[in-house]
SERO-4910 file (N, C-alpha, C, O; in steps of 0.05 Angstrom, whole numbers):
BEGIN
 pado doro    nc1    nc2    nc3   cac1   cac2   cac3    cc1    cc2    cc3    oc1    oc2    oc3
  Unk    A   3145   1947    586   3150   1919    585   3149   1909    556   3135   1919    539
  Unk    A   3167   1889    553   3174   1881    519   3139   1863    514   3129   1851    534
  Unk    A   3126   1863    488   3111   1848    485   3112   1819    493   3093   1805    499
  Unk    A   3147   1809    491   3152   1778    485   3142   1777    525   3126   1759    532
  Unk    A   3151   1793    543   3156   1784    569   3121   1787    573   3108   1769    586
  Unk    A   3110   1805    565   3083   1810    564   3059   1783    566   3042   1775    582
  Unk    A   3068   1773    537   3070   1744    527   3061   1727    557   3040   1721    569
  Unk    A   3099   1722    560   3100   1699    581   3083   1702    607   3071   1684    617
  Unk    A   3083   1733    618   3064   1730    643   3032   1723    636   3019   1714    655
  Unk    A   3017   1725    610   2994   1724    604   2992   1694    610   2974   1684    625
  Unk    A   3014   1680    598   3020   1650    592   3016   1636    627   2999   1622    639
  Unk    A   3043   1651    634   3035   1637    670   3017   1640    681   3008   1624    697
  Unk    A   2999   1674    672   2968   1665    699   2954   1651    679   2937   1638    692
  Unk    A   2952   1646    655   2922   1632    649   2930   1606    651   2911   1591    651
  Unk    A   2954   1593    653   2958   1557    660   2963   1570    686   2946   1589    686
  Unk    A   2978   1571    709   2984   1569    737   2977   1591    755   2990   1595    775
  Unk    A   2953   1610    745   2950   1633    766   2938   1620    784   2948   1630    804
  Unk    A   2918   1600    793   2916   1583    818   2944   1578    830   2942   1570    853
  Unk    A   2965   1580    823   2990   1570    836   3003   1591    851   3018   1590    870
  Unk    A   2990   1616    834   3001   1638    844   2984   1651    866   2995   1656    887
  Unk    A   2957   1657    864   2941   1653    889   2947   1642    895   2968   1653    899
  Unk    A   2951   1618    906   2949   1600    934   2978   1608    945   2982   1615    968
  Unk    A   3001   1606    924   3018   1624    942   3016   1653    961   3027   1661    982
  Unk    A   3000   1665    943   2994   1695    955   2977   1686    986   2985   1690   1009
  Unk    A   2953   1672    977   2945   1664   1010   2951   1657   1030   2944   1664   1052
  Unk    A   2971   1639   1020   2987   1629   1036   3017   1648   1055   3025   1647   1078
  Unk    A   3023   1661   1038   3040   1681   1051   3026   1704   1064   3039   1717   1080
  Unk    A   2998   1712   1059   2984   1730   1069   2978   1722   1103   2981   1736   1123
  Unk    A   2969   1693   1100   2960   1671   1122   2976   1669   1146   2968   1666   1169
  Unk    A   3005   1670   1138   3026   1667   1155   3040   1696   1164   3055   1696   1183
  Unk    A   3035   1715   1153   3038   1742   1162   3021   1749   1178   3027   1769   1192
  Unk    A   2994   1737   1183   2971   1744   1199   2977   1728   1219   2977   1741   1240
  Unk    A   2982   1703   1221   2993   1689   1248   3013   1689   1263   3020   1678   1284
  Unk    A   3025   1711   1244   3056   1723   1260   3048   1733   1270   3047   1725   1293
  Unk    A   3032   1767   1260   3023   1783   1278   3005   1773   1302   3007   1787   1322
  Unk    A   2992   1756   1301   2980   1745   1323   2999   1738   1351   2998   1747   1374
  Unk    A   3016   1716   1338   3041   1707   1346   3055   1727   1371   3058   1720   1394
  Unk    A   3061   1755   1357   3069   1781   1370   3056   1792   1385   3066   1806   1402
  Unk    A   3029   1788   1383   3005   1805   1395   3007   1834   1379   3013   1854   1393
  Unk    A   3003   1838   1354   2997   1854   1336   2975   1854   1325   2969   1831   1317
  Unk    A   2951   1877   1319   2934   1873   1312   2928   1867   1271   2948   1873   1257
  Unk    A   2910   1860   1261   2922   1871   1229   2897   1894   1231   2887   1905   1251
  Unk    A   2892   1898   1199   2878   1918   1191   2862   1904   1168   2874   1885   1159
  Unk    A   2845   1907   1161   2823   1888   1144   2806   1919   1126   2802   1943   1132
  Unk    A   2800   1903   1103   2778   1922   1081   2752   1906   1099   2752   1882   1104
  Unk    A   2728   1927   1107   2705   1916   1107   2690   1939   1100   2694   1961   1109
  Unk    A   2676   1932   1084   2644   1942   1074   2656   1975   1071   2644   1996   1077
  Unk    A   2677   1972   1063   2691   2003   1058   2707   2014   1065   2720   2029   1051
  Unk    A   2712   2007   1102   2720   2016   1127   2748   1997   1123   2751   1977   1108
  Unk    A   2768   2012   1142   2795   1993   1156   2779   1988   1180   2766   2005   1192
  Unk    A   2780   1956   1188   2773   1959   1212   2797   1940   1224   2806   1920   1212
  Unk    A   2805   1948   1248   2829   1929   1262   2823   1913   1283   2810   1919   1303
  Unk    A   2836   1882   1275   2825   1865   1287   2844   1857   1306   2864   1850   1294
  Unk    A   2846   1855   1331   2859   1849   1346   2869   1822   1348   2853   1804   1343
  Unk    A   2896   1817   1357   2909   1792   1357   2887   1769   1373   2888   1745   1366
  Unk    A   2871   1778   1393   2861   1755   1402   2833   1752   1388   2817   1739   1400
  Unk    A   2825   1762   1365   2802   1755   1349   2814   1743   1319   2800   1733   1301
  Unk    A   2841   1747   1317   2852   1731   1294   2841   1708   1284   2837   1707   1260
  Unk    A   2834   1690   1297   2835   1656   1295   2800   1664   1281   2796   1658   1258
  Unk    A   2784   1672   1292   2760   1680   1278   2758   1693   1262   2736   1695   1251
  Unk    A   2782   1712   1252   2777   1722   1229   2787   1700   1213   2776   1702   1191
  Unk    A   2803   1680   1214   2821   1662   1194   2800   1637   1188   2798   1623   1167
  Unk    A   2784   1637   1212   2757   1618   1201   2736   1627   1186   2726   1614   1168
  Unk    A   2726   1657   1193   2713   1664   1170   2722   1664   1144   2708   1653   1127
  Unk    A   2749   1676   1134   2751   1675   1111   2755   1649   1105   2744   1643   1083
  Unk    A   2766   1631   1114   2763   1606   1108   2740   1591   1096   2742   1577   1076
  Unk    A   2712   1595   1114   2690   1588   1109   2674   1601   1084   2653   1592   1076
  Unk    A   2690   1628   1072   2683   1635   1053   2692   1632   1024   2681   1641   1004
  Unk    A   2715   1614   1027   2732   1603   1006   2711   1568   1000   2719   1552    983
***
């Protein structure tokens, strides 16, 4: 990567990387309610482990992490 382009991404996360998270959550958020949507389970990092959460415990996983934000 050229230094100058190097530059500009340093530039965008330290003014708008909140902009860019909240997009990432946000598209993460809606891929998880799809799968729900489908009756697809996801797959989650916990305490080390994949553990898979099934479509009908979705909505409680979306409140916990919520409640942890």
């Amino acid at each position: 990567m050229k230094a100058e382009a190097s530059k500009d991404l340093d530039r965008i996360f330290a003014e708008g990387g909140h902009l860019i998270t909240e997009a990432l959550r946000k598209g993460a958020r809606e891929a998880i309610l799809r799968h729900k949507k489908e009756g697809f389970p996801i797959v989650v990092w916990r305490n080390g482990k994949t553990v898979w959460i099934p479509p009908e415990e979705i909505d409680d996983y979306l409140a916990a992490q919520d409640a942890r934000r």
